[in-house]
C-alpha positions as MATLAB code, in Angstrom:
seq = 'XXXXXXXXXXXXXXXXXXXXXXXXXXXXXXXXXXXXXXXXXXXXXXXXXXXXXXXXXXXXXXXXXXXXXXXXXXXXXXXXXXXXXX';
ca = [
       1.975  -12.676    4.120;
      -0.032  -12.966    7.673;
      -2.400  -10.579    7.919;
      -0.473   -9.690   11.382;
       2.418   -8.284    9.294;
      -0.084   -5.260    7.710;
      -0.646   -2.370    9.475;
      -3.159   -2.030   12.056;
      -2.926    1.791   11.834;
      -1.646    4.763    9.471;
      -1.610    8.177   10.360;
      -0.913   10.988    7.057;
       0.071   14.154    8.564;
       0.123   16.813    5.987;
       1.951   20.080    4.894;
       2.523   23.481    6.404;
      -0.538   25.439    5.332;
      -2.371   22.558    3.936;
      -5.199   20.253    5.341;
      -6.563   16.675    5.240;
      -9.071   17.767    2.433;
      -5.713   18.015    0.129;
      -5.645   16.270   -2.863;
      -2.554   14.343   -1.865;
      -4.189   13.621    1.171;
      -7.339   12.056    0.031;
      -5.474   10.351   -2.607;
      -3.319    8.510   -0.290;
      -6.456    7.723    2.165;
      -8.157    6.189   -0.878;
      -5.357    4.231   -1.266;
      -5.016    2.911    1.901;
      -8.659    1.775    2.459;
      -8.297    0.333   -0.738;
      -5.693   -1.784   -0.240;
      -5.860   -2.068    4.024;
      -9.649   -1.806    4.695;
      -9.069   -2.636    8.317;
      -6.576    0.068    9.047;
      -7.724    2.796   11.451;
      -6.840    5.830    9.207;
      -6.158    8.894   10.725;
      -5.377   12.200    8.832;
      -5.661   15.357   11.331;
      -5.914   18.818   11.018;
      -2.670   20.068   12.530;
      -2.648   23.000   14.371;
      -0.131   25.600   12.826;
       2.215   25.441   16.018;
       4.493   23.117   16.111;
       4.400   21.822   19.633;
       0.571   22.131   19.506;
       1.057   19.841   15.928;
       3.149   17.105   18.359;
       1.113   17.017   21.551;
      -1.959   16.221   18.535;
      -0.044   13.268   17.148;
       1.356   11.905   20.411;
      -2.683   11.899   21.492;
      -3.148   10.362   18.484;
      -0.554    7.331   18.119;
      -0.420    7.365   22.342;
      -2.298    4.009   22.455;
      -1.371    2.574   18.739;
       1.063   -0.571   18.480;
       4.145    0.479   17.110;
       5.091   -2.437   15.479;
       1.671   -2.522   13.338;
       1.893    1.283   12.816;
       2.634    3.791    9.807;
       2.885    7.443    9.640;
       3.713    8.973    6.980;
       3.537   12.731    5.794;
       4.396   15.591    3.114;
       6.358   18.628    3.713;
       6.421   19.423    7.513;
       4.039   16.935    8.078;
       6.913   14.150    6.879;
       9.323   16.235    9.470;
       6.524   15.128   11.985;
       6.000   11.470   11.273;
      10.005   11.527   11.311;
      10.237   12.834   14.715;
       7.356   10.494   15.575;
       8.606    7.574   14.334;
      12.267    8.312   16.066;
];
């Protein structure tokens, strides 16, 4: 596979009432510097309201090729990565 077919970027977006110090969270950062050294990895601390949360990620992904892009997330964070990803 062409190195153009990894992602470029991958943004985690974790649970209500968690953080990016999580153990899930670390665990898949590990993981993708491991196996995707040259991704810019991004796992914020989201704010606790929800359009505060969004306006974060959208400042976040605003500049990020979509086609060479990955977010992901647990809990309410994989509601967010839905709606971003829609």
């Amino acid at each position: 596979m062409e190195v153009s077919h990894f992602p470029s970027h991958v943004l985690y977006l974790h649970g209500f009432r968690s953080s990016p110090r999580s153990a899930k969270a670390q665990l898949v950062g590990q993981w993708v510097q491991q196996h995707y050294p040259h991704c810019a990895w991004q796992c914020p601390q989201l704010p606790p309201s929800p359009a505060e949360a969004m306006a974060l990620i959208h400042r976040l992904v605003a500049t990020w090729p979509a086609a060479h892009s990955v977010v992901i997330g647990s809990s309410l964070g994989g509601f967010y990565a839905a709606a971003v990803a829609a």
